[in-house]
Structures are given as C-alpha cells and as structure tokens.
C-alpha positions in Angstrom: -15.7 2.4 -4.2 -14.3 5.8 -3.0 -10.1 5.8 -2.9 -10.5 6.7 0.7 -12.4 3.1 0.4 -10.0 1.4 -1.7 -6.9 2.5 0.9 -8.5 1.2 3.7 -9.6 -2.1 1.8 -5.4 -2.4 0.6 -5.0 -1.8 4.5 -6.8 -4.7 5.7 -5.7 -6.9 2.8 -2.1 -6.5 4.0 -3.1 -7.1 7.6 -4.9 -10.0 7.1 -1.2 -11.6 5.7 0.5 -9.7 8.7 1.7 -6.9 6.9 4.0 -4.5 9.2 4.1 -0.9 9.9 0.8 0.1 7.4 0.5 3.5 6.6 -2.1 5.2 5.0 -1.0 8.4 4.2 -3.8 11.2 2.1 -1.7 12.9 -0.7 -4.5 14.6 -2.4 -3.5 17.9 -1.0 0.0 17.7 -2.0 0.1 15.9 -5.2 -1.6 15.1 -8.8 -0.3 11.4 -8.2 -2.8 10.2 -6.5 -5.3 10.7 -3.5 -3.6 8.0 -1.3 -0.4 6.3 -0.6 -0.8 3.0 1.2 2.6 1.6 2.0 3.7 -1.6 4.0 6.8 -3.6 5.1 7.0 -7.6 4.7 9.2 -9.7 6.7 11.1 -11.2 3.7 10.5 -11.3 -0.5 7.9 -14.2 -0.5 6.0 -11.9 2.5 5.9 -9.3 0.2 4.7 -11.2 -2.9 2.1 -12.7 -0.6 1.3 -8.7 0.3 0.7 -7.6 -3.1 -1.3 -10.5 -3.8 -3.4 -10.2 -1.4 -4.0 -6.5 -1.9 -5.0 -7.3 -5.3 -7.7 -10.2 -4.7 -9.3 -8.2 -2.0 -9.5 -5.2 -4.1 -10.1 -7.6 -7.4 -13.0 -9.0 -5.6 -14.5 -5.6 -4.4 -14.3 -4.8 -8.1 -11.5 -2.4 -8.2 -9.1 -3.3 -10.8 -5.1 -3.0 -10.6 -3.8 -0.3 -13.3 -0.4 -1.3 -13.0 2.4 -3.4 -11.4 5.8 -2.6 -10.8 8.3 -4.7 -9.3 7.1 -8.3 -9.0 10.4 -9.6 -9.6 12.3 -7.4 -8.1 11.7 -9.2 -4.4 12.2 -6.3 -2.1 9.4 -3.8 -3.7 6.1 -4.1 -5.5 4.0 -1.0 -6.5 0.1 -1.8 -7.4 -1.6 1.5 -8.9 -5.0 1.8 -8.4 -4.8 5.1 -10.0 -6.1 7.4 -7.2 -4.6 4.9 -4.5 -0.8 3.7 -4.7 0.0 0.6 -3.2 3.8 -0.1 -1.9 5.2 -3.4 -0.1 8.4 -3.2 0.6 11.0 -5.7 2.4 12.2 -3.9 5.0 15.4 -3.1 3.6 14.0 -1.3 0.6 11.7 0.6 2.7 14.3 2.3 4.9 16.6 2.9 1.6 13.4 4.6 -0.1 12.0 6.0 2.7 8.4 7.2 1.1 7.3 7.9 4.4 9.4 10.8 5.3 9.2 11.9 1.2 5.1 12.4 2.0 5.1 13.7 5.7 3.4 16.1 4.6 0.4 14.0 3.9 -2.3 13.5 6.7 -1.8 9.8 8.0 -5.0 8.2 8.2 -5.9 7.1 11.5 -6.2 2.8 11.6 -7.1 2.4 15.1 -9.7 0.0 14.8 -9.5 -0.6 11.1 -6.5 -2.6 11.4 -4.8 -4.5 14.4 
C-alpha cells in the first residue's frame, strides 16, 4: 500500500465513525517526517479514542501496521505513525491550541471530494 494509499484509507476510517474537519495534507515536499499528515477532530475524548481505533483496524486489516502511538490516555490527542503517514485525532480543543493545520499550510491538501462525505 502506497502512503498516498494509507492517508486516504486513515481518511475513510475516521469518516466512517464521523470524524470532523479531515485533512489530508502531502508533506513530502516540505519535510523528512513523513509523506502525509492526516489530521481529524472528534466531538469529545471517547470520539477520539473511537477515531484512532478505527484508523488502526482499517489500516491493520489492509495490512499496514501502526509504528507508534502517542497519546492514548491523554483524551484530547492521539498520534498513530505509520511512518510515511502521521495520523492526528484531536478533540477539538487540542486541535485549535496545536493548530497543525496552519504549522503545514505549506503542504498540498489533498482533495476528498468524493473520497469522503
């Protein structure tokens, strides 16, 4: 599975559970890090944990193994690291505080339309 692949795949994993705001944002140009940061907002802590799991039986099943998890108890942010793909599910709180969008603007959003509702 391409990263480009895996993204998309966290995408719809986090729709399916009514994720909000989903952003796919390619950060191969700009950074080492990764080739993608996927990042999400759930309506209250157990949304998010519900997020993250999600995201990582989808991606489990399509056999793409989770490197690494921050956050799981922390109830307002999990990361999942897939490597060249970084998941983040934020409460909505913690996402305006952190504000990862507007730190990799400079990042090509990918398109959803029709990927995602």
């Amino acid at each position: 599975m391409t990263s480009y692949e895996t993204a998309v795949t966290a995408a719809k994993a986090i729709d399916s559970k009514k994720g909000e705001d989903i952003q796919v944002i390619e950060i191969s140009d700009i950074s080492v890090l990764a080739d993608y940061m996927v990042i999400a907002t759930g309506s209250s802590s157990t949304h998010v944990k519900a997020l993250a799991d999600e995201v990582e039986y989808q991606l489990d099943n399509a056999g793409v193994s989770v490197s690494h998890i921050e956050g799981y108890r922390s109830n307002s942010w999990i990361l999942l690291d897939y490597v060249d793909v970084i998941v983040n599910v934020f409460d909505d709180e913690a996402r305006h505080f952190y504000d990862l969008d507007r730190l990799w603007q400079d990042g090509a959003k990918v398109d959803l339309t029709g990927i995602i509702d």
